[in-house]
Structures are given as structure tokens and as C-alpha cells.
VEXLUMGU-271460 format. One record per residue (C-alpha): residue in three letters; x, y, z. Coordinates in steps of 0.1 Angstrom, whole numbers, padded with zeros to 4 digits, always signed. Layout:
VEXLUMGU-271460
AlaXYZ
...
END
This chain:
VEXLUMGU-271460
Unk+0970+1255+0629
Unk+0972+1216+0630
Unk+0995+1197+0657
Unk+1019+1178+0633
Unk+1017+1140+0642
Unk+1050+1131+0653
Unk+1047+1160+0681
Unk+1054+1146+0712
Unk+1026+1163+0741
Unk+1012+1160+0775
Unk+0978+1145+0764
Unk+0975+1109+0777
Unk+0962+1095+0750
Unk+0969+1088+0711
Unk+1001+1091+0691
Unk+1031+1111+0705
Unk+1018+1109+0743
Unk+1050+1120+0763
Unk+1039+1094+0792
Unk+1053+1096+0827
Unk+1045+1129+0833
Unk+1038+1136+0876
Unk+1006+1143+0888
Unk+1005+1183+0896
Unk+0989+1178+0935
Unk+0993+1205+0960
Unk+1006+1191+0995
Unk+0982+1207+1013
Unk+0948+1200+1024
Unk+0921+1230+1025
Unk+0901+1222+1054
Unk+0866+1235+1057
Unk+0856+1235+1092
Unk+0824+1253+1107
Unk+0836+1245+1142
Unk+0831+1273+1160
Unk+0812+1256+1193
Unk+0803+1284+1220
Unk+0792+1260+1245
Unk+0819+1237+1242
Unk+0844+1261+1241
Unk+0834+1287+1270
Unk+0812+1268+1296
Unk+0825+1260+1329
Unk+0840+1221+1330
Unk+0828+1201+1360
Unk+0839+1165+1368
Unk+0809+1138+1369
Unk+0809+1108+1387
Unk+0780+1083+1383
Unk+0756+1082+1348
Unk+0728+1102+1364
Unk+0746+1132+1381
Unk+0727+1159+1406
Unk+0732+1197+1418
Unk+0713+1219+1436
Unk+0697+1255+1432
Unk+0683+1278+1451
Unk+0657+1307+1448
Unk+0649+1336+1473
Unk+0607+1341+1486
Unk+0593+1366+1469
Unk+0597+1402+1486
Unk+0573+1416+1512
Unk+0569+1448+1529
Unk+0577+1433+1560
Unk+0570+1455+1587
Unk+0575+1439+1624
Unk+0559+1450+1656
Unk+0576+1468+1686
Unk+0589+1444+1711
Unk+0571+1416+1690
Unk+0579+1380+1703
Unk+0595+1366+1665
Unk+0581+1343+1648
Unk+0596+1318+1622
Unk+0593+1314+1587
Unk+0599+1278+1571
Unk+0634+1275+1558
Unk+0628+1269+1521
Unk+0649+1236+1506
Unk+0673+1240+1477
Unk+0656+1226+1444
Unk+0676+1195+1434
Unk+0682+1192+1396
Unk+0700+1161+1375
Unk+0706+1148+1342
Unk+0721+1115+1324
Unk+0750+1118+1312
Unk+0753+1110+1273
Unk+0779+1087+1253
Unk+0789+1106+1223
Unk+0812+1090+1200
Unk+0831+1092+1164
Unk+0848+1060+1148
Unk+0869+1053+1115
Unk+0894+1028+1101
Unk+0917+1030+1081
Unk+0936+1000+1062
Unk+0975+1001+1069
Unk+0984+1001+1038
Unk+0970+1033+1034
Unk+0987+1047+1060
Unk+1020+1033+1048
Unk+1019+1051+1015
Unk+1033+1085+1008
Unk+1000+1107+1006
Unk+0992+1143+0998
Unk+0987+1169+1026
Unk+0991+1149+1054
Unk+1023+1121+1066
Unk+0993+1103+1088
Unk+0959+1092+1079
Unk+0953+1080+1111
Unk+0965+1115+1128
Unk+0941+1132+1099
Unk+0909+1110+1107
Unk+0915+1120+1144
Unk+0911+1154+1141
Unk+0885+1152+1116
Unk+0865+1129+1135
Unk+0869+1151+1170
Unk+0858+1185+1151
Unk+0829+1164+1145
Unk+0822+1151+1182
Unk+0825+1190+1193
Unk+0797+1204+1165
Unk+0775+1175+1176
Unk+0779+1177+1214
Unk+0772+1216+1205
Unk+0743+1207+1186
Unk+0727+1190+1212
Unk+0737+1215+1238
Unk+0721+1243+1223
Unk+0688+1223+1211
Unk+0655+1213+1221
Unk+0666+1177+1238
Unk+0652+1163+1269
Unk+0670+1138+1291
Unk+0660+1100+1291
Unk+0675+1071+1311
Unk+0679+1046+1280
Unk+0683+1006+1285
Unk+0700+0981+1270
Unk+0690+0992+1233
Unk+0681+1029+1239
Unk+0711+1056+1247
Unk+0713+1081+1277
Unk+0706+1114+1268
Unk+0710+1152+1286
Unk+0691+1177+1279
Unk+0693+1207+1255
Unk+0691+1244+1267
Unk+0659+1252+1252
Unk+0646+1220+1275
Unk+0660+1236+1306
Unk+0643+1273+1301
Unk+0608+1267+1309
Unk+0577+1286+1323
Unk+0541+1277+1334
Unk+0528+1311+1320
Unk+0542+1317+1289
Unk+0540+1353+1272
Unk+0531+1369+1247
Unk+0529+1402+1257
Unk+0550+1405+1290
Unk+0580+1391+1305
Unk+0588+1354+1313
Unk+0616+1329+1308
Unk+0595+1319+1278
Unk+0584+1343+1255
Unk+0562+1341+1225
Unk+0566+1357+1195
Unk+0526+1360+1188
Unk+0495+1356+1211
Unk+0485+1331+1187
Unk+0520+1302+1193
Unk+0510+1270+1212
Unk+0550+1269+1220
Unk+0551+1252+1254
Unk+0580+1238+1274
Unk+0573+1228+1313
Unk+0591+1248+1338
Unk+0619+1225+1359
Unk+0616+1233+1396
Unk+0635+1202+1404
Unk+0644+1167+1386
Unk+0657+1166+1350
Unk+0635+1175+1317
Unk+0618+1147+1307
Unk+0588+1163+1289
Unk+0587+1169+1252
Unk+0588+1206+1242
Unk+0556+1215+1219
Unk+0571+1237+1190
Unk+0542+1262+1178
Unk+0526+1261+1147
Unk+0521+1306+1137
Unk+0553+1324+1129
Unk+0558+1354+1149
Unk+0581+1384+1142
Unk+0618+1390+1159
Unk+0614+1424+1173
Unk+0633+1442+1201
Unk+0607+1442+1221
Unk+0598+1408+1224
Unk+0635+1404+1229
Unk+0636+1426+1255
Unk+0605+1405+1274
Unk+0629+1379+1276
Unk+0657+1395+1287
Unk+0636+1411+1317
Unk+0622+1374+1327
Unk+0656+1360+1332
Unk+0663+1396+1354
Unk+0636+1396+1369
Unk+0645+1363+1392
Unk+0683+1374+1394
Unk+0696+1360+1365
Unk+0721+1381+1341
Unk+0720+1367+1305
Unk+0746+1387+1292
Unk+0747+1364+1264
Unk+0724+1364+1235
Unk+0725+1330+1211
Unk+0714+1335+1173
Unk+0712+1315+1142
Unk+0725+1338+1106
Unk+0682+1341+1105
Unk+0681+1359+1135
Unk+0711+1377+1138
Unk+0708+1396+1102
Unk+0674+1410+1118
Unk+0691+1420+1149
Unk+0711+1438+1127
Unk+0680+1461+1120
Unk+0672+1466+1157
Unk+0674+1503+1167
Unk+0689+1495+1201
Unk+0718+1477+1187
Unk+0750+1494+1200
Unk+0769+1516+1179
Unk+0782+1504+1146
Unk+0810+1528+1139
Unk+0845+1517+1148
Unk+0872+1542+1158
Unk+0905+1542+1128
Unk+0935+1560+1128
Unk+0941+1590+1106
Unk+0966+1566+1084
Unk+0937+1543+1083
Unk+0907+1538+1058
Unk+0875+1541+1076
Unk+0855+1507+1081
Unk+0818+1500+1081
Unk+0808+1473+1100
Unk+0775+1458+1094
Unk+0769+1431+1122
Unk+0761+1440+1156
Unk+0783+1419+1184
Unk+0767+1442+1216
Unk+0729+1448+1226
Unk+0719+1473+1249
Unk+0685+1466+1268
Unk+0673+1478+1296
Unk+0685+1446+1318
Unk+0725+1449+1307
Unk+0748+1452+1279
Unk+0743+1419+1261
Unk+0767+1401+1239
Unk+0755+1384+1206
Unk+0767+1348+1196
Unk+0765+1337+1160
Unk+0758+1302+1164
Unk+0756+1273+1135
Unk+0737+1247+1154
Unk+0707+1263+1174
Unk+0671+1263+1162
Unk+0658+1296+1139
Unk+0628+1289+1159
Unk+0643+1299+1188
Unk+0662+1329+1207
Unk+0684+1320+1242
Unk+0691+1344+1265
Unk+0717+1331+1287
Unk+0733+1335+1318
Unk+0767+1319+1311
Unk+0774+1316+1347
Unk+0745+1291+1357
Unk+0757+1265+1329
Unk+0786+1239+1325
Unk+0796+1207+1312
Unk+0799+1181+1332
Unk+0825+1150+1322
Unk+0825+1112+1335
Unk+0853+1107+1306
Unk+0865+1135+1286
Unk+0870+1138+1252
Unk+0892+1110+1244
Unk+0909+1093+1213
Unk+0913+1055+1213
Unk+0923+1025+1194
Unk+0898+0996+1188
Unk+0905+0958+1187
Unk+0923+0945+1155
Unk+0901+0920+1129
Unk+0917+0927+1103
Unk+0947+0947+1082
Unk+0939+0982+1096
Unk+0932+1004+1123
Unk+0905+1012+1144
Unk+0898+1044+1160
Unk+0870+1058+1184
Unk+0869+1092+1196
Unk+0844+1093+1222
Unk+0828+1117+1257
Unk+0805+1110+1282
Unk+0791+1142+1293
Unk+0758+1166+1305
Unk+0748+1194+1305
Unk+0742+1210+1338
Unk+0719+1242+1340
Unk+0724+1255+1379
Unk+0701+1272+1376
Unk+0665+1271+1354
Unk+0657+1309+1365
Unk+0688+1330+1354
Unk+0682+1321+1319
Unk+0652+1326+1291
Unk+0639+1321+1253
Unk+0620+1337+1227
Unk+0601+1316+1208
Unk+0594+1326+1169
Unk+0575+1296+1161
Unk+0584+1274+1128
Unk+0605+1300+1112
Unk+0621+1336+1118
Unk+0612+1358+1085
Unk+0607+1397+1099
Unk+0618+1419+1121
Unk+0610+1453+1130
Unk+0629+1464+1099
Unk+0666+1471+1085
Unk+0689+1497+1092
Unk+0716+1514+1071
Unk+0749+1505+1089
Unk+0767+1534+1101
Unk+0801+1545+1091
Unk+0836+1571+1097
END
């Protein structure tokens, strides 16, 4: 069937175009926001006051049998110093500007471009603040063209005797990693961490080496930080808490397959999906031994006018503070995380 020529239709073009006809666009804006930042969101907040801030730690002698004599005269062991740790702080920062005519118009999904670009540009500071949080990043001093920066997690959990087959705070995957990040008894990192070059399988028991280095000096990481890699072979671990959830009669049973709890033989262990970390990499983290700490917080300001529009700057000033080197550990997979010690059917009611 033809279209007769003198019918008048939507198209925009050729003979008979109706013309005029209002643009069909939804007021609302889908956002797409992978934001979830574990670090930002849950670590303790501290208040920082210079661009090189300090703490201190401290760690117990190593047990002895200690037997004394009778009616010994005592003697006196040396009182053992707190370790004294620092970082820099880093400037992190997000900018835009946008013309004021654009924010005078009437646009779709938001009343304020200025109000939108804020909130964009702040979701951005958080992912890259977490980024760099839960990363391989040492700290450095900068100068008048280089930036301060703090140091990473994976930086802070170091050992002079990495494993392969044992516990430590750093634990290789296989005998055959050249993995290597210096342990921090005092100071900031400032050393390079040497990534291996030999992939090594994600298995329970590795895991589990970890776990018992950060117990084994008093730590509790009760907090387990994986990448999608690494968590779908977690999923496959046989000492992965139950999977089966409890539903009411009136309910249709569930199956859950993704483990959030994992039992070792050092705690009950909660497991993070994070976006930004390394698949190279496992933490095993004492929450309690970490924290921001701010010289300015997260703050949204306007810049100097050159022109017709606005300027905006959404900027921190920040470190990372590890209280403590000993309460936490890694497990290090190499370049990539491929296998584990196999998959398992998830359970189900």
C-alpha cells in the first residue's frame, strides 16, 4: 500500500511533513554509577593537621617460658619503643565548567547543570580516592611539579619472609612468584612493590596462610577484599559458609550463589566485592587498624570567573593511615587469578 502524496505525517522530511512536532525526551536521567567505595565509606575518619601526618604502633616481645628464681633479685628488661609510622597526605581533586547559558535553559532530567556536574564529579573523587586506597601505591613527598601521595594497602602489608607454603602477612600463591613488598616497622612506604611474574592458583588454603599471618601477631581481619576474579572462585571454596537461606512457607525458596561469609580457622570472615583492587591481589584486613585521615574534607567549590560560566572544583586532602602493619595481610596470585580449587553447585531449599 502506497502513502498518498498529500498525506500529511510525522517524517521530517519531503512533501506533507507535519512540522513542529515535540521532541519525545524522558525527564529523567538513568544514572550508572559503580560507586560502591568500601574504604571510603566504612573506615574510621581522623582529622589531619600538617601534609606529612604521624601515629604510632605497638607490638608485644615474643612469648617465653619465663620461669623466675625463688627470692631472685629482678632484673629489667628494656622497655621496647612504640614504632612510629606516617604518610603524606594527597590532594585529590575533580573540576568542570559549565557555560551559563546552559544552565539557564530549560533541560531534561535535571533543573541544574551545575548541581548535576557536582554530584557527578564527587562519585568520581570517591571511586578514585578508593582506587588508590585499595592499590599498590607508595607514599612520596612531591615538589613544586610532582604531587604528594599516600600509600595504598597492598604498600602497607609487607613481610621480609614471604611464603609460599606457610603463614605470613604476605603470601604467595606459588613457590615460584618473585612478589615482594618490604615490611614497614616504622616510617611510611616508600619502596616500590615488585609484582611477580608466574600465576599461582586462589585456593582456600593459601587463603587461609594469610589469614593465620595477620592472627598470628594479633590482628583480626575479619574482612576479606576481592575483585569479581576472585570472588566467583571463592564461590567454589568448600569452606564457604552455608549457601541456603531460610524462606517462609508462603515464600518461594531462593538459591543464592555468592558467598558473603568465610569460615577459617582464624574467625568468621566477611567478603567485600570490590571494583577497584588488583586481581593480582587478595587483602585480608583488620578494619580496626585503618582510617582516613582528612586536612580538608571532601569539599565543593567555585573557581575564579574568566569568562561566561562557571567553574567548579571538588577537591580532598587526605591519607591513608594503617595503625597498624601487623593486624593485616595479602595473598599474592601474581599477574592474573584464573583457578581455584574448583566450583561448587550452589545449594538450595
Amino acid at each position: 500500500m502506497t502513502l498518498l502524496t498529500t498525506t500529511t505525517h510525522t517524517y521530517s522530511t519531503g512533501y506533507g511533513s507535519a512540522g513542529g512536532q515535540r521532541e519525545d525526551l524522558s525527564d529523567v536521567i538513568y544514572d550508572l554509577f559503580p560507586e560502591d567505595t568500601w574504604a571510603v565509606t566504612n573506615l574510621d575518619k581522623e582529622k589531619a593537621n600538617a601534609t606529612y601526618t604521624e601515629w604510632l604502633g605497638q607490638s608485644l616481645a615474643a612469648p617465653t617460658a619465663n620461669a623466675q628464681l625463688e627470692g631472685d633479685d629482678a632484673s629489667f628488661d628494656a622497655l621496647t619503643a612504640p614504632s612510629r609510622f606516617g604518610s603524606y597526605l594527597q590532594i585529590s581533586a575533580k573540576t568542570f565548567i559549565v557555560s551559563d547559558s546552559l544552565e539557564s535553559v530549560s533541560k531534561a532530567g535535571r533543573s541544574s547543570e551545575l548541581a548535576r556536574g557536582a554530584m557527578v564529579k564527587m562519585r568520581e573523587l570517591k571511586r578514585d580516592i578508593e582506587t588508590r586506597i585499595v592499590q599498590n601505591g607508595i607514599s612520596t613527598a612531591g615538589g613544586a611539579g610532582t604531587a604528594r601521595t599516600t600509600a595504598g594497602m597492598e604498600a602497607w602489608i609487607g613481610d621480609a619472609t614471604a611464603s609460599a607454603g606457610g603463614a605470613s602477612h604476605v603470601v604467595l600463591a606459588t613457590t615460584s612468584a618473585s612478589s615482594t613488598t618490604p615490611p614497614i616497622s616504622s616510617g611510611t612506604p616508600g619502596t616500590a612493590i615488585t609484582d611477580g611474574t608466574t600465576t599461582g592458583a586462589f585456593t582456600s588454603t593459601n587463603l587461609n596462610y594469610a589469614l593465620q599471618g595477620a592472627w598470628a601477631d594479633g590482628g583480626d581481619a575479619t574482612t576479606i577484599l576481592l575483585t569479581a576474579k576472585q570472588k566467583a572462585l571463592l564461590d567454589g571454596f568448600t569452606s564457604v559458609a552455608t549457601r541456603m537461606v531460610d524462606v517462609s512457607r508462603t515464600q518461594q525458596a531462593s538459591i543464592t550463589g555468592a558467598a558473603n561469609i568465610y569460615v577459617s580457622d582464624f574467625g568468621v570472615h566477611k567478603v567485600i566485592l570490590n571494583r577497584y583492587g588488583r586481581d593480582s591481589v587478595v587483602l585480608c584486613l583488620d578494619p580496626s587498624m585503618w582510617a582516613i585521615r582528612f586536612l580538608r574534607e571532601f569539599k565543593s567549590r567555585p573557581l575564579a570567573r574568566t569568562g561566561d560560566a562557571e567553574k567548579r572544583q571538588i577537591i580532598a586532602e587526605w591519607a591513608l593511615v594503617c595503625r597498624n602493619p601487623l593486624a593485616s595481610s595479602k595473598l599474592l596470585l601474581a599477574l592474573d587469578v584464573t583457578t581455584g580449587e574448583g566450583a561448587k553447585a550452589p545449594s538450595f531449599i
